[in-house]
py3Dmol code that shows the C-alpha trace and the ligand (Angstrom):
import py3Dmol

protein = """\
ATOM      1  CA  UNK A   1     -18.218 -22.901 -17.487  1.00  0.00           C
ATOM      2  CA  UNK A   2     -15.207 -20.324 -17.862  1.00  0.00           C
ATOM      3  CA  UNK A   3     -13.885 -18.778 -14.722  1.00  0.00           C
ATOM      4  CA  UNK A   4     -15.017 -15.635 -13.321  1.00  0.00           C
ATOM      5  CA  UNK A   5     -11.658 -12.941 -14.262  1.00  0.00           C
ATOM      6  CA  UNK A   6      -9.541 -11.532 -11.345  1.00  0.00           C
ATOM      7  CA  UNK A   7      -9.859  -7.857 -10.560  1.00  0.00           C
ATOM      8  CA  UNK A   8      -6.100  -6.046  -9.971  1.00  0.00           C
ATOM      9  CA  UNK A   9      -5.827  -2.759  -9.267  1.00  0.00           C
ATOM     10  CA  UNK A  10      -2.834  -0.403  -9.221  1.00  0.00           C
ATOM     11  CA  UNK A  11      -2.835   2.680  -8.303  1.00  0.00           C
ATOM     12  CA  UNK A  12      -0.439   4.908 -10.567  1.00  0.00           C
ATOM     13  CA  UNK A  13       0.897   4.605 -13.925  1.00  0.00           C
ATOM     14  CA  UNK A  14       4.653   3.555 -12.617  1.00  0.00           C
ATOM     15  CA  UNK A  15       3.010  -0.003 -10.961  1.00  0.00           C
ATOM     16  CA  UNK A  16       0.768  -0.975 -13.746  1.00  0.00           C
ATOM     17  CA  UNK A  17       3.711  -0.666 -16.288  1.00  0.00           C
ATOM     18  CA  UNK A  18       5.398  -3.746 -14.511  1.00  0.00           C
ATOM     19  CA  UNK A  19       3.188  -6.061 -15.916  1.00  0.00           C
ATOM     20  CA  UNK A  20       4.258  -5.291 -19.645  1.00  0.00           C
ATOM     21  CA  UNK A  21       3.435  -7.611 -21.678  1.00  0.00           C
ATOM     22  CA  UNK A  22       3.086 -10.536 -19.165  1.00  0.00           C
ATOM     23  CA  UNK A  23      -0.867  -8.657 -19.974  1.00  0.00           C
ATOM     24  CA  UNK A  24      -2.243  -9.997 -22.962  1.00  0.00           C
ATOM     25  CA  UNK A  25      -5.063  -6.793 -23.428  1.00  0.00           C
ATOM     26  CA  UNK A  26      -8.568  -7.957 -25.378  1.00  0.00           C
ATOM     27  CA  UNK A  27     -10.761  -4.984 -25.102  1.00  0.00           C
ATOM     28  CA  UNK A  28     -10.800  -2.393 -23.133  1.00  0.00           C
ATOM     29  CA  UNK A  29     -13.825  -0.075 -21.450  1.00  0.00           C
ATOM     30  CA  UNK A  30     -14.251   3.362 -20.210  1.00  0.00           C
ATOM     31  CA  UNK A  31     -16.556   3.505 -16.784  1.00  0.00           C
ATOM     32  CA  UNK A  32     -16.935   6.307 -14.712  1.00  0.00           C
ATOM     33  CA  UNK A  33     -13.292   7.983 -16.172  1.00  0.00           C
ATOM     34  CA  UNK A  34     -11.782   4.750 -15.567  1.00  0.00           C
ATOM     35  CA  UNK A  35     -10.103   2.132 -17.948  1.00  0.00           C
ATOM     36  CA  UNK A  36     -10.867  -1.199 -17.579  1.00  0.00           C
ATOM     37  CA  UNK A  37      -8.719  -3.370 -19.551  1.00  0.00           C
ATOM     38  CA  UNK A  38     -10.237  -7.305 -20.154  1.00  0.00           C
ATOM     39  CA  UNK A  39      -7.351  -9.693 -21.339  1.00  0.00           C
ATOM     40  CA  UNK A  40      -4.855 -12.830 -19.089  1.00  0.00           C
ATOM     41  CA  UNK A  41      -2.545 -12.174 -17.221  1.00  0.00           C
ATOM     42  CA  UNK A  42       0.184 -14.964 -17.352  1.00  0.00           C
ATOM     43  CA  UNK A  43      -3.146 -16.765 -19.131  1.00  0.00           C
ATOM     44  CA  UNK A  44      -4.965 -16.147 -16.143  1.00  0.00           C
ATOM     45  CA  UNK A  45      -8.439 -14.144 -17.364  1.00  0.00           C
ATOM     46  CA  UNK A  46      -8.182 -10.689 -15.412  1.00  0.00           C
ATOM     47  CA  UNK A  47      -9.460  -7.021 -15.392  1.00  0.00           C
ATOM     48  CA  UNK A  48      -6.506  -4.601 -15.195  1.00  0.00           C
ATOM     49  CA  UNK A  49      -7.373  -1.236 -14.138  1.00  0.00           C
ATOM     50  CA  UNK A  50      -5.417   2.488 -12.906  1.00  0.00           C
ATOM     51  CA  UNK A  51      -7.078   3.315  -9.816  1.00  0.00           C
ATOM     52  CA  UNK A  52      -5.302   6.552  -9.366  1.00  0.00           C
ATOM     53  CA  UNK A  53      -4.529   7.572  -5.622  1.00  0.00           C
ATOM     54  CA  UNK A  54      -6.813   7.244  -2.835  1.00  0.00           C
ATOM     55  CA  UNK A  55      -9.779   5.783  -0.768  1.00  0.00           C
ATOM     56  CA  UNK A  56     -12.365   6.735  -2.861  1.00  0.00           C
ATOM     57  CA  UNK A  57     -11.239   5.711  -6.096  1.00  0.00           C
ATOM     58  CA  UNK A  58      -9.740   2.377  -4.571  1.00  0.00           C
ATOM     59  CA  UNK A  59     -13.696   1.949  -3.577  1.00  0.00           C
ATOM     60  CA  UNK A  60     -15.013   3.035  -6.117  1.00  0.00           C
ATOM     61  CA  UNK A  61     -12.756   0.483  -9.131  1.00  0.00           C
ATOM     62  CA  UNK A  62     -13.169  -2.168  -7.153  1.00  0.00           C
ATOM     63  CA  UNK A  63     -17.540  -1.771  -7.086  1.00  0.00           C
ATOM     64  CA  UNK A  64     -17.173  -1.258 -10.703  1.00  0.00           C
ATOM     65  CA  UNK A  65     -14.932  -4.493 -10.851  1.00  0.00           C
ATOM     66  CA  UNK A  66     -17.697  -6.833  -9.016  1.00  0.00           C
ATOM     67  CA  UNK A  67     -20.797  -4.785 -10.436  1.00  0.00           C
ATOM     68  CA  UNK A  68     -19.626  -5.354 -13.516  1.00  0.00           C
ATOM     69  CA  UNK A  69     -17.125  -7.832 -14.319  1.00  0.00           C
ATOM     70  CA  UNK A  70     -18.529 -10.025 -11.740  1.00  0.00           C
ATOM     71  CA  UNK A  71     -14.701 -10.567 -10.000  1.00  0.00           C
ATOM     72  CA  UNK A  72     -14.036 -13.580  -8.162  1.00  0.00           C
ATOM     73  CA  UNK A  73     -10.792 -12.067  -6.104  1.00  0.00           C
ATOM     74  CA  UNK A  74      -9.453  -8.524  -6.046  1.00  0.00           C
ATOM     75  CA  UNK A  75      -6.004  -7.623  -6.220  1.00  0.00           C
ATOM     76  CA  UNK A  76      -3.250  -5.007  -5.536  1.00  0.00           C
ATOM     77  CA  UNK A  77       0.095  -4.843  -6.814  1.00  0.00           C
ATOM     78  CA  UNK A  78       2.018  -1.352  -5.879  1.00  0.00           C
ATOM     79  CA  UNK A  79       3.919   0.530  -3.513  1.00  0.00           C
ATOM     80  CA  UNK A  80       3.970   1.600   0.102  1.00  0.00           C
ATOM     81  CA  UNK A  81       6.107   3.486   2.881  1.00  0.00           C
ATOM     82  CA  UNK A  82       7.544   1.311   5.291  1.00  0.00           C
ATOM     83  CA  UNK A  83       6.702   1.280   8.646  1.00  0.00           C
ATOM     84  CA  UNK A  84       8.575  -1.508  10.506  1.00  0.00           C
ATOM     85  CA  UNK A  85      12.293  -0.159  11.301  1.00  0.00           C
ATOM     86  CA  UNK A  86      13.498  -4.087  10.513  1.00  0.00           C
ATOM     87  CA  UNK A  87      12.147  -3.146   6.427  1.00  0.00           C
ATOM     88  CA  UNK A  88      13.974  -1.474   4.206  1.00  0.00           C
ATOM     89  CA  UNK A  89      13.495   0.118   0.675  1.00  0.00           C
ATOM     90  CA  UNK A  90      12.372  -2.755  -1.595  1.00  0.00           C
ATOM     91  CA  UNK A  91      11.252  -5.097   0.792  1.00  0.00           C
ATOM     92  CA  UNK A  92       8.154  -6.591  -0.051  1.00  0.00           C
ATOM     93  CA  UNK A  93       5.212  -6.720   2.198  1.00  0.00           C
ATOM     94  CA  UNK A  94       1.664  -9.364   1.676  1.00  0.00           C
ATOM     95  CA  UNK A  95      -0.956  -7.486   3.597  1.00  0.00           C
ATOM     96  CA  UNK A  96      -2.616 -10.578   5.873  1.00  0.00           C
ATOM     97  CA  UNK A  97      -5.048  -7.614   7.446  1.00  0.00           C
ATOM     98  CA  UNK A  98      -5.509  -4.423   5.956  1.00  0.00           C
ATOM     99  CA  UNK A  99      -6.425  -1.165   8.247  1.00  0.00           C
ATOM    100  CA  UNK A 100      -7.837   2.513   7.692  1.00  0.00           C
ATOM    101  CA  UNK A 101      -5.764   4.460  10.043  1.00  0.00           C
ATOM    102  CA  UNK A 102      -7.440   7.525   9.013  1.00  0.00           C
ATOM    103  CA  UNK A 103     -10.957   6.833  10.256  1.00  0.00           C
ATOM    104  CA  UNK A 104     -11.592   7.275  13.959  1.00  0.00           C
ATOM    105  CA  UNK A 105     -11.429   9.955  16.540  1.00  0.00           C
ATOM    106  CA  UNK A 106      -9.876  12.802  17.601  1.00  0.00           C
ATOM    107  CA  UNK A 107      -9.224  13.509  20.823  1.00  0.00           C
ATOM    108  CA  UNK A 108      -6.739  16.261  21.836  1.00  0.00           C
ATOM    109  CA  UNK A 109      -4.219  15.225  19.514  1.00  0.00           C
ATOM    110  CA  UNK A 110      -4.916  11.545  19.202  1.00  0.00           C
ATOM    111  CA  UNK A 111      -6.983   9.956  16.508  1.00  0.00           C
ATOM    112  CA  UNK A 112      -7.656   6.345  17.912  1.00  0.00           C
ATOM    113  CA  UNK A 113      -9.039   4.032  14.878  1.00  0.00           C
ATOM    114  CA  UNK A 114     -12.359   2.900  14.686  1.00  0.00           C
ATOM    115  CA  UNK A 115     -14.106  -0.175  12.078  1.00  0.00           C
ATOM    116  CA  UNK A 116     -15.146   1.936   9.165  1.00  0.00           C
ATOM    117  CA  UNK A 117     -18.794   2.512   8.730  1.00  0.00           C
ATOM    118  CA  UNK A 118     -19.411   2.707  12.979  1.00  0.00           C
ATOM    119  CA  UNK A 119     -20.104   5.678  14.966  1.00  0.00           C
ATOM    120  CA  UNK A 120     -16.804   6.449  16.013  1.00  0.00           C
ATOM    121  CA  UNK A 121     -17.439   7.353  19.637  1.00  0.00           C
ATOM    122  CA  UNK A 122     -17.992   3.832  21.522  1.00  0.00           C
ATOM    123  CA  UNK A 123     -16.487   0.803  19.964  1.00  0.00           C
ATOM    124  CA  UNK A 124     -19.577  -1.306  19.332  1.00  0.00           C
ATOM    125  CA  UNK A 125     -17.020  -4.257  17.763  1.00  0.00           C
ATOM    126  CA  UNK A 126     -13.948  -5.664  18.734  1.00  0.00           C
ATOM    127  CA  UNK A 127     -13.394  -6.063  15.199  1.00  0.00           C
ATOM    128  CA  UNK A 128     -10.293  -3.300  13.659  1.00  0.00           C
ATOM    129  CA  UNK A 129      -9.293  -4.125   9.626  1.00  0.00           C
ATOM    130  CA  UNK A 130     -10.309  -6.547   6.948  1.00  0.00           C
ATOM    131  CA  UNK A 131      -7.980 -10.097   7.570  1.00  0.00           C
ATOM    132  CA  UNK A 132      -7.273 -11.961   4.601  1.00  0.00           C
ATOM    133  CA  UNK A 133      -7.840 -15.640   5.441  1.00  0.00           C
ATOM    134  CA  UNK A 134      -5.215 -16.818   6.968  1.00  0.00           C
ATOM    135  CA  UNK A 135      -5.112 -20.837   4.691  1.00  0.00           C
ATOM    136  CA  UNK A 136      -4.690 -18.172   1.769  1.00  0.00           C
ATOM    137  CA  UNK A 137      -1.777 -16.232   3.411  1.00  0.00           C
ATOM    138  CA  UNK A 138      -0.356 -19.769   4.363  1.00  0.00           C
ATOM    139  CA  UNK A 139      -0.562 -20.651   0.765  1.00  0.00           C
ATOM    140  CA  UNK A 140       0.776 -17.483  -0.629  1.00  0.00           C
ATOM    141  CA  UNK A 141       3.493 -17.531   1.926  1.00  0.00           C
ATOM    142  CA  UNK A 142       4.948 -20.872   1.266  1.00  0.00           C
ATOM    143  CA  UNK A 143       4.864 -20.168  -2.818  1.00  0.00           C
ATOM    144  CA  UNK A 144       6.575 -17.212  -1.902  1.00  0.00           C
ATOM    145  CA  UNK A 145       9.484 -18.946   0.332  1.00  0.00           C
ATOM    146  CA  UNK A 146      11.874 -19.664  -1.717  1.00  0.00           C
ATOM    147  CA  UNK A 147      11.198 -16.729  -4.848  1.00  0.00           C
ATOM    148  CA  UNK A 148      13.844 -14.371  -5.006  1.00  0.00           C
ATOM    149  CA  UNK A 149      13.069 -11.162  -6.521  1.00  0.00           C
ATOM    150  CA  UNK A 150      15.506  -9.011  -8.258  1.00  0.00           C
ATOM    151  CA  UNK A 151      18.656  -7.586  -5.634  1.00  0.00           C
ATOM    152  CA  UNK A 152      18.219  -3.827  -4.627  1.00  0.00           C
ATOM    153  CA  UNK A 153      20.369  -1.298  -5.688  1.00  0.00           C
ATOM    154  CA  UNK A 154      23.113   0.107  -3.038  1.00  0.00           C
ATOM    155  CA  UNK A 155      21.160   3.561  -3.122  1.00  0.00           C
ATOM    156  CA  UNK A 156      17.736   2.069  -2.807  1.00  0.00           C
ATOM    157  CA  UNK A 157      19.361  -0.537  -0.018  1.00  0.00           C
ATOM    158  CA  UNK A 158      21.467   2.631   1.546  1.00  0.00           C
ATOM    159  CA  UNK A 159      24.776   1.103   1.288  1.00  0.00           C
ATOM    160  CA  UNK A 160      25.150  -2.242  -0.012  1.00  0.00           C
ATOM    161  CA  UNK A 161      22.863  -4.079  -2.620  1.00  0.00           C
ATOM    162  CA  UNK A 162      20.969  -6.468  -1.030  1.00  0.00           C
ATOM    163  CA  UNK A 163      18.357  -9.287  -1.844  1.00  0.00           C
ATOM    164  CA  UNK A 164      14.418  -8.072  -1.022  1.00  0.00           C
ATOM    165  CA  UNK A 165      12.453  -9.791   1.703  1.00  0.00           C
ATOM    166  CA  UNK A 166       9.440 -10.874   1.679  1.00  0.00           C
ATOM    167  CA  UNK A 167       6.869 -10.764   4.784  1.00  0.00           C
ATOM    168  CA  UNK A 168       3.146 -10.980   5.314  1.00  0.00           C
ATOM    169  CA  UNK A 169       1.813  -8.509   7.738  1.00  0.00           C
ATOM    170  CA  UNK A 170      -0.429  -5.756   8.415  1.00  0.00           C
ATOM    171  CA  UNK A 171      -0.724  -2.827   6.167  1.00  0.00           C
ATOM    172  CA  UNK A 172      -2.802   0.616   7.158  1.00  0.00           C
ATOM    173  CA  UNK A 173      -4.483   2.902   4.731  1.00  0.00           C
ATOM    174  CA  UNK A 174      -5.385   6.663   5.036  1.00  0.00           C
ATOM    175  CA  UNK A 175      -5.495   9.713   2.280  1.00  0.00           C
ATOM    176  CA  UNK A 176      -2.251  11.101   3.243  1.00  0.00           C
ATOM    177  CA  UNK A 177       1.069  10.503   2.397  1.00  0.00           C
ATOM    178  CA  UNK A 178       3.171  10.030   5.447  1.00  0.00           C
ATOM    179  CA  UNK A 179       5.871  12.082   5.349  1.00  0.00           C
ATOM    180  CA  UNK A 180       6.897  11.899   8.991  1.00  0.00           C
ATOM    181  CA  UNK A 181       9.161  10.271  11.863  1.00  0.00           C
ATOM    182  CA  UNK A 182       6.714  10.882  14.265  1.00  0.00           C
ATOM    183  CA  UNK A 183       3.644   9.878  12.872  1.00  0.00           C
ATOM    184  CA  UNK A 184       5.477   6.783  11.194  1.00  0.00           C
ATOM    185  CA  UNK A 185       6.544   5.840  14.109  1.00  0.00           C
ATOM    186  CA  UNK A 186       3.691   6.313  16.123  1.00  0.00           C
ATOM    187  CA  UNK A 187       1.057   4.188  13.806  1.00  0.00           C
ATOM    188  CA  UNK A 188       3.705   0.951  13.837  1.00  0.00           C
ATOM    189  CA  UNK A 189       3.706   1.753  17.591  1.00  0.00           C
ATOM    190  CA  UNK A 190      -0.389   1.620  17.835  1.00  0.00           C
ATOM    191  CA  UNK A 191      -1.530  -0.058  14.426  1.00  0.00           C
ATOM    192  CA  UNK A 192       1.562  -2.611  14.265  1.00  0.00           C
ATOM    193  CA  UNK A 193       1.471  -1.603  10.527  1.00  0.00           C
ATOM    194  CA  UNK A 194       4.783  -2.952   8.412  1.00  0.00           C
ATOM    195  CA  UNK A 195       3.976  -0.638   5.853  1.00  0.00           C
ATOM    196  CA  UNK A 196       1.589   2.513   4.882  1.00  0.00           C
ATOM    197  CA  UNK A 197      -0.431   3.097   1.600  1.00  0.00           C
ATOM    198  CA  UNK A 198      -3.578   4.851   0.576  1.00  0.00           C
ATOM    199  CA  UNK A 199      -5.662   2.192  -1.105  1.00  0.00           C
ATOM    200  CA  UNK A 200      -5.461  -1.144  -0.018  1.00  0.00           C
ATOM    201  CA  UNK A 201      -7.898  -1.576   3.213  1.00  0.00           C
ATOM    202  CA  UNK A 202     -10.637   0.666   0.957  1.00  0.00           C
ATOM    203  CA  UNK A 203     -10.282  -2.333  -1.709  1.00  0.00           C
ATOM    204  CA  UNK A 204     -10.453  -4.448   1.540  1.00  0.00           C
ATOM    205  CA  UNK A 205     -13.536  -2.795   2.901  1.00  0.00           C
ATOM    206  CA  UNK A 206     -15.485  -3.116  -0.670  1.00  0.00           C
ATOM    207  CA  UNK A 207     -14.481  -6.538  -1.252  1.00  0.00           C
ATOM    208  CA  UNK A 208     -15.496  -7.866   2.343  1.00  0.00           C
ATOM    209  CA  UNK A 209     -18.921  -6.297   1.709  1.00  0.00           C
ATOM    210  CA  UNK A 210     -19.290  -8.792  -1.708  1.00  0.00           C
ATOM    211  CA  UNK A 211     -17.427 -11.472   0.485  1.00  0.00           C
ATOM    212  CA  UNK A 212     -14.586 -12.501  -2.020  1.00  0.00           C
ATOM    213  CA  UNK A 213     -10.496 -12.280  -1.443  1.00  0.00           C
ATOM    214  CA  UNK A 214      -8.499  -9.772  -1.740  1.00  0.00           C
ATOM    215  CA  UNK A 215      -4.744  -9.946  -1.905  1.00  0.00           C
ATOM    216  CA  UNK A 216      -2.660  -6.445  -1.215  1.00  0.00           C
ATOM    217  CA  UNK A 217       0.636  -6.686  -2.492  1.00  0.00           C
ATOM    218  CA  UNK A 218       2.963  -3.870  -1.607  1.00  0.00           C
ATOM    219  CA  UNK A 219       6.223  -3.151  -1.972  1.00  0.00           C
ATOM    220  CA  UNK A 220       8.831  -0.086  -0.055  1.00  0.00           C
ATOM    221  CA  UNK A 221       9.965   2.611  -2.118  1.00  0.00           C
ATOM    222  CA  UNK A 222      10.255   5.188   0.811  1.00  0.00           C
ATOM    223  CA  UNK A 223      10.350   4.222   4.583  1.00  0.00           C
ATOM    224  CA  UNK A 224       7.565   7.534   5.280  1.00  0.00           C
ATOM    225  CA  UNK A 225      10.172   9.655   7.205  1.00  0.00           C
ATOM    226  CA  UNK A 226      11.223  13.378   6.412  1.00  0.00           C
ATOM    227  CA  UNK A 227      12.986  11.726   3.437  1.00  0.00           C
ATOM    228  CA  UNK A 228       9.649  10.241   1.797  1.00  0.00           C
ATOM    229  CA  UNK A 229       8.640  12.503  -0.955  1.00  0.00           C
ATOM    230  CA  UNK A 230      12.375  12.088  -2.334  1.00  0.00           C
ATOM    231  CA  UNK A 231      12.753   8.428  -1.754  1.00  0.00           C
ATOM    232  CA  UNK A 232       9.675   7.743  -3.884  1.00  0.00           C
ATOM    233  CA  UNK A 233      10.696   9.781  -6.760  1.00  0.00           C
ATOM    234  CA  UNK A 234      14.208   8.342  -6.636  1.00  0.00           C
ATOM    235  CA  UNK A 235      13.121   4.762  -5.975  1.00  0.00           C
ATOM    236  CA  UNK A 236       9.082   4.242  -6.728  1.00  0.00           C
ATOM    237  CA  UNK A 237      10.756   3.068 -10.520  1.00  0.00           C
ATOM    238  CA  UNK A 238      12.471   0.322  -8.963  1.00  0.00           C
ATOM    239  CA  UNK A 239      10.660  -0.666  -6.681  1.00  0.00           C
ATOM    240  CA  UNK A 240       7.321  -1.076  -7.473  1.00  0.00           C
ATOM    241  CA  UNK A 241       8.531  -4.071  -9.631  1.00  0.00           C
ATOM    242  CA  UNK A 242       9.067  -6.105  -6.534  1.00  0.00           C
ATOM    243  CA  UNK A 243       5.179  -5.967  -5.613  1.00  0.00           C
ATOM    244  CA  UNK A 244       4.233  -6.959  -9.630  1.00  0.00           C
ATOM    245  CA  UNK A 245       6.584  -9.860  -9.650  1.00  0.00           C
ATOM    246  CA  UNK A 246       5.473 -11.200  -6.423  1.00  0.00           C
ATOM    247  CA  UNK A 247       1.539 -10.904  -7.585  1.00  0.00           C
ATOM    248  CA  UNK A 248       2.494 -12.771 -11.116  1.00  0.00           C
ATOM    249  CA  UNK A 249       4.156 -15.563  -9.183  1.00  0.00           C
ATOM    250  CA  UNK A 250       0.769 -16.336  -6.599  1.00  0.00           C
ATOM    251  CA  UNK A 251      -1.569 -15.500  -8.988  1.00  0.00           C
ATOM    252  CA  UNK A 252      -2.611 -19.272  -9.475  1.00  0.00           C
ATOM    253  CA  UNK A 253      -3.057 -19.303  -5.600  1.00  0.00           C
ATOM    254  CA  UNK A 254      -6.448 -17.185  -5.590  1.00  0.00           C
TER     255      UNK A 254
END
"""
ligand_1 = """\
10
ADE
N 2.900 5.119 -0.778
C 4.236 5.089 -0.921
N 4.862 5.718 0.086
C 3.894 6.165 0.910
C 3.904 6.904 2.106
N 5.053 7.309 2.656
N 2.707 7.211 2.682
C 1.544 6.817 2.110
N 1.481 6.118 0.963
C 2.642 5.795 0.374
"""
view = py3Dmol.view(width=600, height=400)
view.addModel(protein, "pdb")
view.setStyle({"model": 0}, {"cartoon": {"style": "trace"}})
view.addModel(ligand_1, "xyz")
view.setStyle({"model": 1}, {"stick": {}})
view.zoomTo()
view.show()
């Protein structure tokens, strides 16, 4: 019996380009707006498809990818702000728990983060994000030890070119694009995010409800400060290669 095919999402045009013709396309199919392309990847049988931004498309691909192309893993291969002041532009981050950091409540001017789908006044869970098993992560990691991924320009790097690195790690997820010291700074401090996108733990939330994997893949191209909007234009080209090399190389992991 053939394999069930590999869902991978990206978000934007600029991240699904990486995968060029490492994509062998078959057919292709138009649900809900969306275009789902069938064909291997690297040989391995997978659905590509462009998200575009957000939550709610994020949730709403990656339904159509287990309703009906029956997935057996989702993926994400893009790009992300970074969060942890040790990253840089280009590093490369493997989301080992994925977090909303947009769903919760407000109080004064504090939104404290609350499991998605519970009443967001008492905590009736412990439970905060969707973890990736951890033997996968171990796996992923250790294929990904010794890979080295293309060195970063001096401007990305902000000085002196520089090789990426790779780290597993928490990633959060909200419909904004933080632009921000303050709030950058203050989710690493409460979330202990690395890095900050607006997909990955909706992709994480749909996938946990059909209990298969899902691998987030993300790599810097701005590190969310005042600066962000700029840094992603000038850098979301080369960068968002990183996180498309690194999800070629595990692929045969999941
Ligand atoms: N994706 C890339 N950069 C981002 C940022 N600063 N905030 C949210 N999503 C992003």
């Amino acid at each position: 019996m053939s394999q069930k095919p590999l869902g991978l999402i990206c978000a934007i045009p600029n991240e699904i380009q990486h995968f060029g013709s490492a994509f062998e396309k078959e057919s292709e199919q138009d649900i809900a707006g969306f275009c789902f392309y069938s064909g291997k990847l690297d040989g391995v049988e997978t659905i590509l498809v462009e998200a575009g931004m957000g939550k709610v498309n994020a949730a709403v691909v990656t339904t159509l990818l287990m309703e009906h192309f029956n997935c057996r893993a989702i993926l994400f291969s893009g790009v992300a702000g970074g969060l942890d002041p040790e990253l840089g532009v280009g590093d490369v981050v493997v989301g080992n728990k994925l977090i909303q950091h947009d769903y919760g409540m407000t109080v004064g001017e504090k939104l404290t983060a609350y499991q998605p789908g519970h009443l967001p006044i008492h905590m009736p869970t412990e439970k905060l994000g969707y973890e990736v098993n951890a033997a996968l992560i171990d796996k992923i990691m250790a294929e990904l030890e010794d890979f080295e991924l293309p060195e970063i320009s001096a401007e990305a790097a902000g000085g002196t070119k520089r090789q990426p690195v790779i780290t597993s790690g928490t990633i959060l997820t909200g419909d904004q694009f933080i632009g921000c010291t303050v709030a950058r700074d203050q989710l690493h401090k409460d979330l202990s995010g690395l890095a900050v996108e607006m997909e990955g733990a909706a992709i994480a939330q749909v996938a946990d409800r059909y209990q298969v994997p899902f691998i987030i893949i993300r790599s810097l191209s701005d590190l969310a400060g005042e600066e962000s909007t700029m840094d992603f234009i000038k850098f979301l080209e080369e960068t968002a290669g990183g996180a498309a090399l690194v999800l070629r190389r595990i692929i045969n992991l999941v």
